[in-house]
Gaussian input, Z-matrix of N, CA and C with variables (Angstrom, degrees):
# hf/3-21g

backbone

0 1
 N
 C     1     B1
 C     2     B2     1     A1
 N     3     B3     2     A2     1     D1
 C     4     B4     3     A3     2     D2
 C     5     B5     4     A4     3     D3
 N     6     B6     5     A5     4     D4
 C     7     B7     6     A6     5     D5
 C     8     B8     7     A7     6     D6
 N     9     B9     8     A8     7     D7
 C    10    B10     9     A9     8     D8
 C    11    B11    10    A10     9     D9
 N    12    B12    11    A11    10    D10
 C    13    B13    12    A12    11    D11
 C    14    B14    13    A13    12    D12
 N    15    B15    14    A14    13    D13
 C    16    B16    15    A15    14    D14
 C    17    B17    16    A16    15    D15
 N    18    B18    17    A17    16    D16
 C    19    B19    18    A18    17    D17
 C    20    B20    19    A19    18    D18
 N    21    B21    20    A20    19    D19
 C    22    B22    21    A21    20    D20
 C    23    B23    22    A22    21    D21
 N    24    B24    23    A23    22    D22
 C    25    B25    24    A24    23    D23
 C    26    B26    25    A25    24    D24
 N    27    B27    26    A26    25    D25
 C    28    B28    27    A27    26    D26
 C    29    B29    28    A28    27    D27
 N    30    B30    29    A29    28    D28
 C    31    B31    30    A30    29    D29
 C    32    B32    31    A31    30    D30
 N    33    B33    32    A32    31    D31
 C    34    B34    33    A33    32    D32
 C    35    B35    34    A34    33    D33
 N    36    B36    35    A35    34    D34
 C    37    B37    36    A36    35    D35
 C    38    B38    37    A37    36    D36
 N    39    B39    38    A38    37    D37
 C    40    B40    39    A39    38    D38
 C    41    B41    40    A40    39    D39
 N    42    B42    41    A41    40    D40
 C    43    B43    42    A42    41    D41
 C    44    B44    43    A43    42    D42
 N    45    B45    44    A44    43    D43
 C    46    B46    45    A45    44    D44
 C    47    B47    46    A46    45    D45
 N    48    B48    47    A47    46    D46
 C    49    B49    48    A48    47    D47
 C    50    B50    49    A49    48    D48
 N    51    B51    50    A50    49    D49
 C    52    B52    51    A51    50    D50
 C    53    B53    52    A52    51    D51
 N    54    B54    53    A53    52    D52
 C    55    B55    54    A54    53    D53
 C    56    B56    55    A55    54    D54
 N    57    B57    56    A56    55    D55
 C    58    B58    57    A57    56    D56
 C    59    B59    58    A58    57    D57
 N    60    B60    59    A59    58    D58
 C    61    B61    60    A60    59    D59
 C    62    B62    61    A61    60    D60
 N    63    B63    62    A62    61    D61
 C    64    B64    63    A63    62    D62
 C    65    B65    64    A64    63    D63
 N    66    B66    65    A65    64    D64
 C    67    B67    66    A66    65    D65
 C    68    B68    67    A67    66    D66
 N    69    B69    68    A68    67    D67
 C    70    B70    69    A69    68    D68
 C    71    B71    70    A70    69    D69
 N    72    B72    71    A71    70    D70
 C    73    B73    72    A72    71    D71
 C    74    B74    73    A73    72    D72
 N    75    B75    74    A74    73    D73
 C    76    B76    75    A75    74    D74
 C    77    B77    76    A76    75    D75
 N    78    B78    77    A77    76    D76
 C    79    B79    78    A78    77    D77
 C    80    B80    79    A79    78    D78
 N    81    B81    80    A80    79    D79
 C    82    B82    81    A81    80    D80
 C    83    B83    82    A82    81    D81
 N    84    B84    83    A83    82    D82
 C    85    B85    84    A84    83    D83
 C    86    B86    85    A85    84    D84
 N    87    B87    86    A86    85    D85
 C    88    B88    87    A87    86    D86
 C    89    B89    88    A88    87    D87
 N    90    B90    89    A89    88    D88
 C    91    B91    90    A90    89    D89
 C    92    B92    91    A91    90    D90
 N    93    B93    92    A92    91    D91
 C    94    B94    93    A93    92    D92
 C    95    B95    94    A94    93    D93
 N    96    B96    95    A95    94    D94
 C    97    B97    96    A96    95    D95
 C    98    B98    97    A97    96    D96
 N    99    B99    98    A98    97    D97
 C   100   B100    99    A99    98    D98
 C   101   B101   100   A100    99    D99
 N   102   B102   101   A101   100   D100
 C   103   B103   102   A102   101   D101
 C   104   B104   103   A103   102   D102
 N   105   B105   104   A104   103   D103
 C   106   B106   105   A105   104   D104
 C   107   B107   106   A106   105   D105
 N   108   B108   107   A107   106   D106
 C   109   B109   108   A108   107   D107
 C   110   B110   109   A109   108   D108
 N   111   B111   110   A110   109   D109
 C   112   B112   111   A111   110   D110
 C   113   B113   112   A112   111   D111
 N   114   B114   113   A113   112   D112
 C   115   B115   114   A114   113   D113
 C   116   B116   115   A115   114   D114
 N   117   B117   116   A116   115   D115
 C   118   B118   117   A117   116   D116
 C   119   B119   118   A118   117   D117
 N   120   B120   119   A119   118   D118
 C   121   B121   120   A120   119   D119
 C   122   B122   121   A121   120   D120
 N   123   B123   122   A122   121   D121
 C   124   B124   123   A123   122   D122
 C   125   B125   124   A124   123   D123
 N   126   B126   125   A125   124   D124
 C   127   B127   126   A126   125   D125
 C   128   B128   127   A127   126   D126
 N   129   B129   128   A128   127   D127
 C   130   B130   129   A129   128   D128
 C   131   B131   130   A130   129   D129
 N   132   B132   131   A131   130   D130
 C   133   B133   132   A132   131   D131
 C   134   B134   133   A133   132   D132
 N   135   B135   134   A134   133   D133
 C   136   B136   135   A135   134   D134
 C   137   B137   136   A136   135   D135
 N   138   B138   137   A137   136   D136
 C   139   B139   138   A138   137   D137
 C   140   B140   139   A139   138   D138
 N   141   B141   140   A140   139   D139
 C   142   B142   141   A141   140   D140
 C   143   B143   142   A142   141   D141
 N   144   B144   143   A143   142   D142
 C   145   B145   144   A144   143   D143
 C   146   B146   145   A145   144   D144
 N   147   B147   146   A146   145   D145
 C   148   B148   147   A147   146   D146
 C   149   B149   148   A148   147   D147
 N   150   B150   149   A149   148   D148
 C   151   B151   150   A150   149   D149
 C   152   B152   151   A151   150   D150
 N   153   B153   152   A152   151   D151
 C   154   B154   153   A153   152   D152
 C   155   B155   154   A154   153   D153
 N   156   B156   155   A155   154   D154
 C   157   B157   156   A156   155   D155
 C   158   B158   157   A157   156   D156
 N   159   B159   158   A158   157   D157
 C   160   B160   159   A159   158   D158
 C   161   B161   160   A160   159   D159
 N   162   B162   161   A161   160   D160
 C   163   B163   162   A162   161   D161
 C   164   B164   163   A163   162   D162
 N   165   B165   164   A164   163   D163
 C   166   B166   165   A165   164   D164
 C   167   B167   166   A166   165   D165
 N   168   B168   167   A167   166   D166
 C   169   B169   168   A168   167   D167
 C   170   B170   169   A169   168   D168
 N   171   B171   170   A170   169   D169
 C   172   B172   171   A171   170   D170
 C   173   B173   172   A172   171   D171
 N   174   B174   173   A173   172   D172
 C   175   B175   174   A174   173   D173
 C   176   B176   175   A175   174   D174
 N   177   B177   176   A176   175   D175
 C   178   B178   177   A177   176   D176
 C   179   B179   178   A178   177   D177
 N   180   B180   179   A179   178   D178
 C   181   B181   180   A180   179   D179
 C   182   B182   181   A181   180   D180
 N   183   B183   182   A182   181   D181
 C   184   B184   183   A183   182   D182
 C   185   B185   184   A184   183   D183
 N   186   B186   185   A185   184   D184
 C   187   B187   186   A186   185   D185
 C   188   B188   187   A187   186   D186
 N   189   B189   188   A188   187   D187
 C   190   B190   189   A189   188   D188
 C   191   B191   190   A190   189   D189
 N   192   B192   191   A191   190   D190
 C   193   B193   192   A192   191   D191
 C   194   B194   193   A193   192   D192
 N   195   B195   194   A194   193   D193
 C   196   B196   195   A195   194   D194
 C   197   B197   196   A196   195   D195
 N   198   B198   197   A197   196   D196
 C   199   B199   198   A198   197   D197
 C   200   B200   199   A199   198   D198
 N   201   B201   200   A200   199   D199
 C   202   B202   201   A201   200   D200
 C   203   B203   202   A202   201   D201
 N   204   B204   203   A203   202   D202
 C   205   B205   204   A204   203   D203
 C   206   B206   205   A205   204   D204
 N   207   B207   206   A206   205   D205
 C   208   B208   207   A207   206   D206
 C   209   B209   208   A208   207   D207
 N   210   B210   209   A209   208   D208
 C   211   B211   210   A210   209   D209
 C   212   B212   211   A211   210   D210
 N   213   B213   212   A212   211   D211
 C   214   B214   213   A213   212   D212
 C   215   B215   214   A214   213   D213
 N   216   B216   215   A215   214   D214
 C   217   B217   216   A216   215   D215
 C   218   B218   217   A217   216   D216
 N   219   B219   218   A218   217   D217
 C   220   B220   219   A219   218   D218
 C   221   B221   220   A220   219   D219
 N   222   B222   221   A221   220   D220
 C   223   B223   222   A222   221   D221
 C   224   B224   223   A223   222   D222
 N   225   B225   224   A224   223   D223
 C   226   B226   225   A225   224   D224
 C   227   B227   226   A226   225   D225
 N   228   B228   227   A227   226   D226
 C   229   B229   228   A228   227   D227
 C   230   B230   229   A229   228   D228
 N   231   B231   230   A230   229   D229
 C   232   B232   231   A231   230   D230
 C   233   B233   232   A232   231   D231
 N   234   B234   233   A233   232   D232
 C   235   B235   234   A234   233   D233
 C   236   B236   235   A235   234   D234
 N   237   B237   236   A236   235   D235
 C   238   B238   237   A237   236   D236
 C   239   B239   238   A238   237   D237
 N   240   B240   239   A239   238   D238
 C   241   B241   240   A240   239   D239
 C   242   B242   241   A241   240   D240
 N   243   B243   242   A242   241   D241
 C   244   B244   243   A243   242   D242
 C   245   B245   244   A244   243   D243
 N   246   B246   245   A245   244   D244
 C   247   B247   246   A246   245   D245
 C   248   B248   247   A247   246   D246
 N   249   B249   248   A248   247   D247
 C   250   B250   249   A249   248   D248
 C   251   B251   250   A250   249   D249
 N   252   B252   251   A251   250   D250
 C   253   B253   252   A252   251   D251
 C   254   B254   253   A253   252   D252
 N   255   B255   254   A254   253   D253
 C   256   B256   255   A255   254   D254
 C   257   B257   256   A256   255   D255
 N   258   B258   257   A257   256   D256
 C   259   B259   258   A258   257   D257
 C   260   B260   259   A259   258   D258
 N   261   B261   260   A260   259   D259
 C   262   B262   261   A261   260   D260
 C   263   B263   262   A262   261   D261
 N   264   B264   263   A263   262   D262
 C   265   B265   264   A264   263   D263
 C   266   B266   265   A265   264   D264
 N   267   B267   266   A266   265   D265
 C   268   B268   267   A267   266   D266
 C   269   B269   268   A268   267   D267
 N   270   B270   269   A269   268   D268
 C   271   B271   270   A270   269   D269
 C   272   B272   271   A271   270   D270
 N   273   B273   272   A272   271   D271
 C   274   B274   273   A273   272   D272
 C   275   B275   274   A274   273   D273
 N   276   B276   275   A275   274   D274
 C   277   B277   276   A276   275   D275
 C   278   B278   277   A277   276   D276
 N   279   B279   278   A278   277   D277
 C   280   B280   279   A279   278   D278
 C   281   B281   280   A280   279   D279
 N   282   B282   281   A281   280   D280
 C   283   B283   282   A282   281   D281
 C   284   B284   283   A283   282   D282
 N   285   B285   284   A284   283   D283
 C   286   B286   285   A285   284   D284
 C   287   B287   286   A286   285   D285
 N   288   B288   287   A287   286   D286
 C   289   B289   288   A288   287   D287
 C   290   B290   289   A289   288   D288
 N   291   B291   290   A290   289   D289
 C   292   B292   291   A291   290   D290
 C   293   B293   292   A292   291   D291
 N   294   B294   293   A293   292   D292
 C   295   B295   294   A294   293   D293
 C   296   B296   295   A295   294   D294
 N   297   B297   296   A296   295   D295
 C   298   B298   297   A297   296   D296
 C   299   B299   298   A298   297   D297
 N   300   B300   299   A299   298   D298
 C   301   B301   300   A300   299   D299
 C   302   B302   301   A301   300   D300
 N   303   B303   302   A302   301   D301
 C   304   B304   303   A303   302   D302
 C   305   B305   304   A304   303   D303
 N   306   B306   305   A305   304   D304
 C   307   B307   306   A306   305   D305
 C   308   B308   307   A307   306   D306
 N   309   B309   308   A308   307   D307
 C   310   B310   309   A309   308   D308
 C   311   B311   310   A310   309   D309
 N   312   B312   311   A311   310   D310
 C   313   B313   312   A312   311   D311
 C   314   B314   313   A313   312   D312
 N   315   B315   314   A314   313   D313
 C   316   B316   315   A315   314   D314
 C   317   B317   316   A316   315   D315
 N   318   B318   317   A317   316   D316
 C   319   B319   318   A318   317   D317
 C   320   B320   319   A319   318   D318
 N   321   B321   320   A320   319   D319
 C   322   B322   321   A321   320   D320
 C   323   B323   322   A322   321   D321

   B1=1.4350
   B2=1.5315
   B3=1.3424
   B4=1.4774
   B5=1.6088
   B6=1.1981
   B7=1.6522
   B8=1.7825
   B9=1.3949
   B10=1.4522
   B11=2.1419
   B12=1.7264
   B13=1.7541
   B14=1.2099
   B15=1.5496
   B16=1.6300
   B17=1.3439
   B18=1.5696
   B19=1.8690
   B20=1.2927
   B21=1.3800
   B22=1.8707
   B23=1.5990
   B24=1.2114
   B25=1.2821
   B26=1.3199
   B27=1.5695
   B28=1.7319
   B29=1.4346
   B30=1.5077
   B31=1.7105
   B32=1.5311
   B33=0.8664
   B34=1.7482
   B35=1.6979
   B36=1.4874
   B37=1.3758
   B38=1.4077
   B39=1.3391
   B40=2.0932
   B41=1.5068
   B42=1.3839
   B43=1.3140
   B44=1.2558
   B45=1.6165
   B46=1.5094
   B47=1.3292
   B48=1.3520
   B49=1.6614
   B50=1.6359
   B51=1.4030
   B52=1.7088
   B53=0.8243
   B54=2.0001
   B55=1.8317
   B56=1.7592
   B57=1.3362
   B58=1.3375
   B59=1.5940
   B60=1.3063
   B61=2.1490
   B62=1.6356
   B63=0.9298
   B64=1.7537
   B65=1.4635
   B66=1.3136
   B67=1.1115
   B68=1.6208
   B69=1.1311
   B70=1.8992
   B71=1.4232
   B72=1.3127
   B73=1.2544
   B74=2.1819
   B75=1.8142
   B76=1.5529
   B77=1.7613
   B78=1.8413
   B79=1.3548
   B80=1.3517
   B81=1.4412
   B82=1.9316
   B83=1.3322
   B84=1.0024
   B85=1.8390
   B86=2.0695
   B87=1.0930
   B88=1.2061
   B89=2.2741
   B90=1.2129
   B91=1.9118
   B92=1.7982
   B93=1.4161
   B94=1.5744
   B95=1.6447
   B96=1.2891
   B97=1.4190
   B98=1.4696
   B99=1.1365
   B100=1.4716
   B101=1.9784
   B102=1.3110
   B103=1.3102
   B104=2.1837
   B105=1.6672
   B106=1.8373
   B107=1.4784
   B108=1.2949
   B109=1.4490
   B110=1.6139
   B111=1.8034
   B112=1.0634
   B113=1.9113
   B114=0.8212
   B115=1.7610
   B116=1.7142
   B117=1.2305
   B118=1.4266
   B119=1.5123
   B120=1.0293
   B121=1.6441
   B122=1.4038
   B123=1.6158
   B124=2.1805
   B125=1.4390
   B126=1.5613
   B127=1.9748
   B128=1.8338
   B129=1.4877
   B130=1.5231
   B131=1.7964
   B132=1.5907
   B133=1.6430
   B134=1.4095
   B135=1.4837
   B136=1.4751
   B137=1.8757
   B138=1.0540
   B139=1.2676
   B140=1.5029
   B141=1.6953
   B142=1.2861
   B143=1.5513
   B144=1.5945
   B145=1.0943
   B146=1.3987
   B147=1.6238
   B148=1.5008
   B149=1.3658
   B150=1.2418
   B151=1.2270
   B152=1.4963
   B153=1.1183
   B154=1.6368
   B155=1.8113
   B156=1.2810
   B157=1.8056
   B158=1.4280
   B159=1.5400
   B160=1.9379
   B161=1.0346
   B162=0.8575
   B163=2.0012
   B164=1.8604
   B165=1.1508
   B166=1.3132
   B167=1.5093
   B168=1.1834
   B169=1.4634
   B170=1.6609
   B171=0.9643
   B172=1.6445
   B173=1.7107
   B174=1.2862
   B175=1.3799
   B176=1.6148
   B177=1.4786
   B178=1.4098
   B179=1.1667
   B180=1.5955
   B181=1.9508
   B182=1.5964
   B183=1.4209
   B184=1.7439
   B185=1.1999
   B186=1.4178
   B187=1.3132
   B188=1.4432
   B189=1.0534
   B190=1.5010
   B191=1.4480
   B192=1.4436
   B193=1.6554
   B194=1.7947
   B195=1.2684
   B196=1.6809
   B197=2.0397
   B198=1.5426
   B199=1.8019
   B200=1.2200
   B201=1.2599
   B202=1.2686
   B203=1.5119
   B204=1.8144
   B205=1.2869
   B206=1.3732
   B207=1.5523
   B208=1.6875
   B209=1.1629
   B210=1.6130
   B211=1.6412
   B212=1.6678
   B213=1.4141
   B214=1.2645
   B215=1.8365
   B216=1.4514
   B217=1.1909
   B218=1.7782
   B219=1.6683
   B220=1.7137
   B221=1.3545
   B222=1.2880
   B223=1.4760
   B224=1.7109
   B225=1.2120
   B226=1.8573
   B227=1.1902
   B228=1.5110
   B229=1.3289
   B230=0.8314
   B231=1.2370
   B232=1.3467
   B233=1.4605
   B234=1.3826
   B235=1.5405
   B236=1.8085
   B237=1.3857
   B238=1.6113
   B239=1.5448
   B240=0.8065
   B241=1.5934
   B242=1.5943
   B243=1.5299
   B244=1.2483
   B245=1.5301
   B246=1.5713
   B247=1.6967
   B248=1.6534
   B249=1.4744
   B250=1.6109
   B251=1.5416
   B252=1.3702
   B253=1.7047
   B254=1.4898
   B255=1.4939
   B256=1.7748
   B257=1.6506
   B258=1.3872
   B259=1.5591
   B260=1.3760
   B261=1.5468
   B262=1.3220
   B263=1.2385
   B264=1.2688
   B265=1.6259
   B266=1.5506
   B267=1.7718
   B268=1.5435
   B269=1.2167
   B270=1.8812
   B271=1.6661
   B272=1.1624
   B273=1.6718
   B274=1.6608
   B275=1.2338
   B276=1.7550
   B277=1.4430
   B278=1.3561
   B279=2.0183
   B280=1.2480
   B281=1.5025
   B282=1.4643
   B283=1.0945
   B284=1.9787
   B285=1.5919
   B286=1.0750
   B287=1.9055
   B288=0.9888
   B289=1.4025
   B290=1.1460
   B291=1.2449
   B292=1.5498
   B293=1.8263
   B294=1.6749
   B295=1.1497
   B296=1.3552
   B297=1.4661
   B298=1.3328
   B299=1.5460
   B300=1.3409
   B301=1.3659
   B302=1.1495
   B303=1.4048
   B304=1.3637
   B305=1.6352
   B306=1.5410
   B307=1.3774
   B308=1.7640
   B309=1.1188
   B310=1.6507
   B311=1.3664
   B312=1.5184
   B313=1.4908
   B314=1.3755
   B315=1.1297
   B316=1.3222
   B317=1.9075
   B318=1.1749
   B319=1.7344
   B320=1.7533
   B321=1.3561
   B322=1.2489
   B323=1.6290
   A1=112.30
   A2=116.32
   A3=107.67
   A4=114.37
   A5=99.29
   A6=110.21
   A7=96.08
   A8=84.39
   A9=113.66
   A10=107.79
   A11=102.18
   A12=93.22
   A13=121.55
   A14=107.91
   A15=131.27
   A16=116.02
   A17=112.29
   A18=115.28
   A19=135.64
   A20=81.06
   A21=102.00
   A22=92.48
   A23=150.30
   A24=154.06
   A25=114.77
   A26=106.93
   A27=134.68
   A28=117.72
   A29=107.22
   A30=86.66
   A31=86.37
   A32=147.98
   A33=172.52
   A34=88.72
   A35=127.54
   A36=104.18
   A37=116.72
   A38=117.65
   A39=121.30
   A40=106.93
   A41=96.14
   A42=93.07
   A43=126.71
   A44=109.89
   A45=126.96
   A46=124.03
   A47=120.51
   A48=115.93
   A49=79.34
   A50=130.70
   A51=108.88
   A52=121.92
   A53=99.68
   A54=100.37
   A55=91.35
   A56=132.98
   A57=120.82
   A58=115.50
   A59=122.62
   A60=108.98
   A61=71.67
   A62=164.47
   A63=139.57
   A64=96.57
   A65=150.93
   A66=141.56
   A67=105.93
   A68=102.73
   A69=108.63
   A70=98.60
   A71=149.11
   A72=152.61
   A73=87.26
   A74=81.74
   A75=77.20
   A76=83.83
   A77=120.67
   A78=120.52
   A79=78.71
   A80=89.15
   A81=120.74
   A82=102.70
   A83=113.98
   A84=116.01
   A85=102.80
   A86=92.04
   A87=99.22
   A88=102.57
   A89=93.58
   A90=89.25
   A91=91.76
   A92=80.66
   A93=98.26
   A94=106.21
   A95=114.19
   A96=116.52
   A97=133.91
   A98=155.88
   A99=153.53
   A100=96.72
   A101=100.75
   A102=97.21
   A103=121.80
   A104=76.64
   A105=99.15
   A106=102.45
   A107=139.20
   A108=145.17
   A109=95.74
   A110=113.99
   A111=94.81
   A112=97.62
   A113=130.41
   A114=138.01
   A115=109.27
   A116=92.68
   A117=131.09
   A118=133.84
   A119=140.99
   A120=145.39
   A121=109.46
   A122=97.44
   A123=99.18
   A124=102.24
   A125=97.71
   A126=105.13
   A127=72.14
   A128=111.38
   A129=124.78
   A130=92.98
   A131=89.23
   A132=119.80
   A133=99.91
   A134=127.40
   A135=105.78
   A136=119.15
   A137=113.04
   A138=134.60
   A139=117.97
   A140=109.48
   A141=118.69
   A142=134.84
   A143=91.64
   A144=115.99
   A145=105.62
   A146=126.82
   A147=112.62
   A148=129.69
   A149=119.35
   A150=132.90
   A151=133.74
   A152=99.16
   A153=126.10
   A154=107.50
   A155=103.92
   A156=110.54
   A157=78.44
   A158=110.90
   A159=87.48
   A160=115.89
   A161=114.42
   A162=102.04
   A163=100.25
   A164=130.64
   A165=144.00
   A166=105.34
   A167=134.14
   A168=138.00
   A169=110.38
   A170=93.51
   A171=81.20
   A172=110.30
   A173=111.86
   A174=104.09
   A175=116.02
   A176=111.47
   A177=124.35
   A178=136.08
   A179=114.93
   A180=121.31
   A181=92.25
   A182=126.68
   A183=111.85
   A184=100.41
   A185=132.20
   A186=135.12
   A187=112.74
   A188=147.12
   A189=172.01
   A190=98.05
   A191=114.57
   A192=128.30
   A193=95.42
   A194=109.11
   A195=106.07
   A196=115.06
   A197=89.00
   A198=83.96
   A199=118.09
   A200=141.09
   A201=118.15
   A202=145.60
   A203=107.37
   A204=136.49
   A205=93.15
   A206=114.79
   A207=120.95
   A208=99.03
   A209=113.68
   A210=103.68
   A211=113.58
   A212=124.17
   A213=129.62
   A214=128.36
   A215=89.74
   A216=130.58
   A217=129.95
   A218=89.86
   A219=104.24
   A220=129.84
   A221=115.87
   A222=128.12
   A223=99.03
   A224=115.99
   A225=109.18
   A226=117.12
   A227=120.05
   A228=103.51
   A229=118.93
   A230=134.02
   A231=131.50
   A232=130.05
   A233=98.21
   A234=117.88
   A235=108.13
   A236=122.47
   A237=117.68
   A238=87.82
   A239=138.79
   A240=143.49
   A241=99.24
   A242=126.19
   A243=153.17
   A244=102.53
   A245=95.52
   A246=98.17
   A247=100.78
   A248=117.10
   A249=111.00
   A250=93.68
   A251=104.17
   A252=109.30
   A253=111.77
   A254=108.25
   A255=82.58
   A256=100.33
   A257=107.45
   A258=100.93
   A259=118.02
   A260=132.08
   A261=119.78
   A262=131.03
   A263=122.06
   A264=123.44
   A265=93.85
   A266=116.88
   A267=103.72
   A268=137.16
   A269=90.71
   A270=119.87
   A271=121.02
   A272=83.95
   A273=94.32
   A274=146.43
   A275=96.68
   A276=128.15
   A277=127.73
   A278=101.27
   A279=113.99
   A280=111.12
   A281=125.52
   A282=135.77
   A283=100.95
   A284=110.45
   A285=133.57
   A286=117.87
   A287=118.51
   A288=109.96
   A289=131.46
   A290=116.95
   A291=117.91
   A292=96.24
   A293=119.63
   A294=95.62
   A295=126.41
   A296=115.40
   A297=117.80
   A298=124.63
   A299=132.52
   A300=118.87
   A301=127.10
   A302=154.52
   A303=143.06
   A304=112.48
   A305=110.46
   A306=102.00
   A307=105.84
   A308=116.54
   A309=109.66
   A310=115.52
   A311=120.24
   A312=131.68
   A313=97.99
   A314=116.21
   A315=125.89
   A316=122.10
   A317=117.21
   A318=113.12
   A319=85.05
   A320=98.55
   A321=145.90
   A322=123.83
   D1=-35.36
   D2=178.95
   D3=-74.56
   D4=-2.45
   D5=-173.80
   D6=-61.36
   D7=-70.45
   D8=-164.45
   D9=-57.12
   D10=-24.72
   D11=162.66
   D12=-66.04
   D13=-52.36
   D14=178.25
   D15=-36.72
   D16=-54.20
   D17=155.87
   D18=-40.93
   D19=-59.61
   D20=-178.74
   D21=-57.67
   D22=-39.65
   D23=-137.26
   D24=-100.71
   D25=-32.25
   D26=150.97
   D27=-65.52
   D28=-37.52
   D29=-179.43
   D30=-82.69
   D31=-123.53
   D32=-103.54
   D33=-61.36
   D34=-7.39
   D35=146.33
   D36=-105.06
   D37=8.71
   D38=141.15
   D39=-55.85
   D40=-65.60
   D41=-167.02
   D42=-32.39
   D43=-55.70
   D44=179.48
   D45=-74.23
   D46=-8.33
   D47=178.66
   D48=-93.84
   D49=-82.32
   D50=168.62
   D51=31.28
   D52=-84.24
   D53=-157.19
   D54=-84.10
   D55=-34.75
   D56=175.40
   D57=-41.99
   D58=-36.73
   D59=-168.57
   D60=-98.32
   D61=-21.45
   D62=-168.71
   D63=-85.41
   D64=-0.41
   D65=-137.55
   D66=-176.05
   D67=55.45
   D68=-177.71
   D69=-103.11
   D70=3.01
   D71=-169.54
   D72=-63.25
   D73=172.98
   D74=-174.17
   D75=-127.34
   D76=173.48
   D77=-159.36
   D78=-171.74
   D79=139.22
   D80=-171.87
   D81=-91.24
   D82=129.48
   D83=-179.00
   D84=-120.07
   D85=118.18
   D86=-171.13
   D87=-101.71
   D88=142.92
   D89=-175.40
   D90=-169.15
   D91=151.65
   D92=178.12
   D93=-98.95
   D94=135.87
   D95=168.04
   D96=-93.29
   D97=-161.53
   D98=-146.34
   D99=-79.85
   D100=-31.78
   D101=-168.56
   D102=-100.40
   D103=15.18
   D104=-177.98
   D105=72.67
   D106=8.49
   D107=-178.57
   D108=-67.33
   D109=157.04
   D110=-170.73
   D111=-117.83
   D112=131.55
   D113=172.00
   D114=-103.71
   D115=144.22
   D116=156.84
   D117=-90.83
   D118=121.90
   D119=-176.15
   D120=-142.29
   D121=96.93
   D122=153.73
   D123=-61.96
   D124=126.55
   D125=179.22
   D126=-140.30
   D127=135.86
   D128=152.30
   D129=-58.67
   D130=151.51
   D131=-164.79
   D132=-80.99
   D133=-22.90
   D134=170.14
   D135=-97.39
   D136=19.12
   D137=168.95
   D138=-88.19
   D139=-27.23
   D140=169.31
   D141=-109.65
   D142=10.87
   D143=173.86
   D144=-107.13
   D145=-52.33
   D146=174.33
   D147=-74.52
   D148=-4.77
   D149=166.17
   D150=-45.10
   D151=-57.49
   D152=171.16
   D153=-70.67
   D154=-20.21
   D155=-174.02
   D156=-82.96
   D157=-77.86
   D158=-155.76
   D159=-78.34
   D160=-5.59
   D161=160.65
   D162=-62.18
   D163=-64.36
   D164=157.22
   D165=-20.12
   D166=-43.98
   D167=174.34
   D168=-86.67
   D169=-40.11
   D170=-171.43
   D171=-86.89
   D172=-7.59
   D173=-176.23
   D174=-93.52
   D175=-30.23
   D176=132.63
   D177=-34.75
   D178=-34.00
   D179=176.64
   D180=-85.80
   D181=-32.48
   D182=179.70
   D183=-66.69
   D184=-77.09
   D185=-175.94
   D186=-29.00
   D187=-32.95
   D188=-139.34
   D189=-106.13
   D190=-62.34
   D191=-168.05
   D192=-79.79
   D193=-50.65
   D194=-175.01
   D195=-49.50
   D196=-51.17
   D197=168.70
   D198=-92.59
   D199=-5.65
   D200=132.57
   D201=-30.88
   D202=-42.40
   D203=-177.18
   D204=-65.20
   D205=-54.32
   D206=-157.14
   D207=-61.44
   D208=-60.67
   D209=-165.68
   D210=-81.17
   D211=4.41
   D212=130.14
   D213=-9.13
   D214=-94.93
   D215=135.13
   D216=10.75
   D217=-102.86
   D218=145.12
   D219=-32.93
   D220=-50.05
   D221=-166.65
   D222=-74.80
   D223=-53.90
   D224=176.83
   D225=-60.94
   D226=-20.58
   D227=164.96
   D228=-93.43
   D229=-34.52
   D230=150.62
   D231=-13.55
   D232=-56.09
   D233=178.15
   D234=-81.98
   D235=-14.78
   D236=168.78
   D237=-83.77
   D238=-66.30
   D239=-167.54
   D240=-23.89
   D241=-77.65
   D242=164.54
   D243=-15.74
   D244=-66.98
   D245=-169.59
   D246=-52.60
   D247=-46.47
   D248=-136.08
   D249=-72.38
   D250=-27.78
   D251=-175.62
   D252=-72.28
   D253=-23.93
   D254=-171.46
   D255=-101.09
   D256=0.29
   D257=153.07
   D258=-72.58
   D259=-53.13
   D260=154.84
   D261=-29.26
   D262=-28.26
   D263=-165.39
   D264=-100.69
   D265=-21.48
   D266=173.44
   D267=-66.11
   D268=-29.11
   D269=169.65
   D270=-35.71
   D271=-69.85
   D272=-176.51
   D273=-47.26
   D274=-47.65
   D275=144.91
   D276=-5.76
   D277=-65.41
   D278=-168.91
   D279=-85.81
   D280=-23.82
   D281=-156.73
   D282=-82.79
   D283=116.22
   D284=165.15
   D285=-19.14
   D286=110.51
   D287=169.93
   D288=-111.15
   D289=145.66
   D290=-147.73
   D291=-97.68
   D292=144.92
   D293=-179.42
   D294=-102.58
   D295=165.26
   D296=-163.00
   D297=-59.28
   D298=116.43
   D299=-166.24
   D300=-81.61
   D301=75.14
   D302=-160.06
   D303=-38.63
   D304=126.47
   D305=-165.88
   D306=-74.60
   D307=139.36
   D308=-176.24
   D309=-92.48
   D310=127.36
   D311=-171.07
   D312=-99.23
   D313=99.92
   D314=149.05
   D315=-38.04
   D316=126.95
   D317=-172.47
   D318=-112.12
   D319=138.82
   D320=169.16
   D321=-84.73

């Protein structure tokens, strides 16, 4: 399986150097800053295209690492939970039982 990421991981960075030399033109990015003022920025067009991808990738690899962490997490307690009980259940196990007394009815 890692074969088959490692590939996949080679083409779709073809792909993107590709569209990067077909696409060296440059594109005005216009945005307002903290104070609603309005700006302009020449950024080349594949700069504003990969941008948004790895931000898009990497914010996906946190989210990715965060529930990983959780069910991390989950799973050790999970797994103390497990332990503490089948030590309880060993207890019990071992612990002597007394036997049951049939209650005696006296006849009248």
């Amino acid at each position: 399986m890692p074969a088959i990421k490692f590939i996949l991981s080679i083409l779709l960075l073809m792909v993107i150097a590709s569209i990067a030399v077909q696409n060296m033109g440059s594109v005005e990015i216009s945005y307002y800053d903290f104070k609603l003022q309005l700006h302009s920025l020449e950024l080349p067009l594949m700069v504003v295209v990969v941008t948004p991808l790895i931000l898009g990738f990497l914010i996906a690899w946190v989210l990715g690492l965060l529930e990983r962490l959780k069910m991390k997490t989950q799973l050790r307690q999970q797994n103390k939970q497990i332990s503490s009980m089948e030590e309880e259940l060993d207890s019990l196990k071992n612990t002597p039982q007394l036997p049951i007394q049939a209650e005696s009815s006296t006849d009248s």
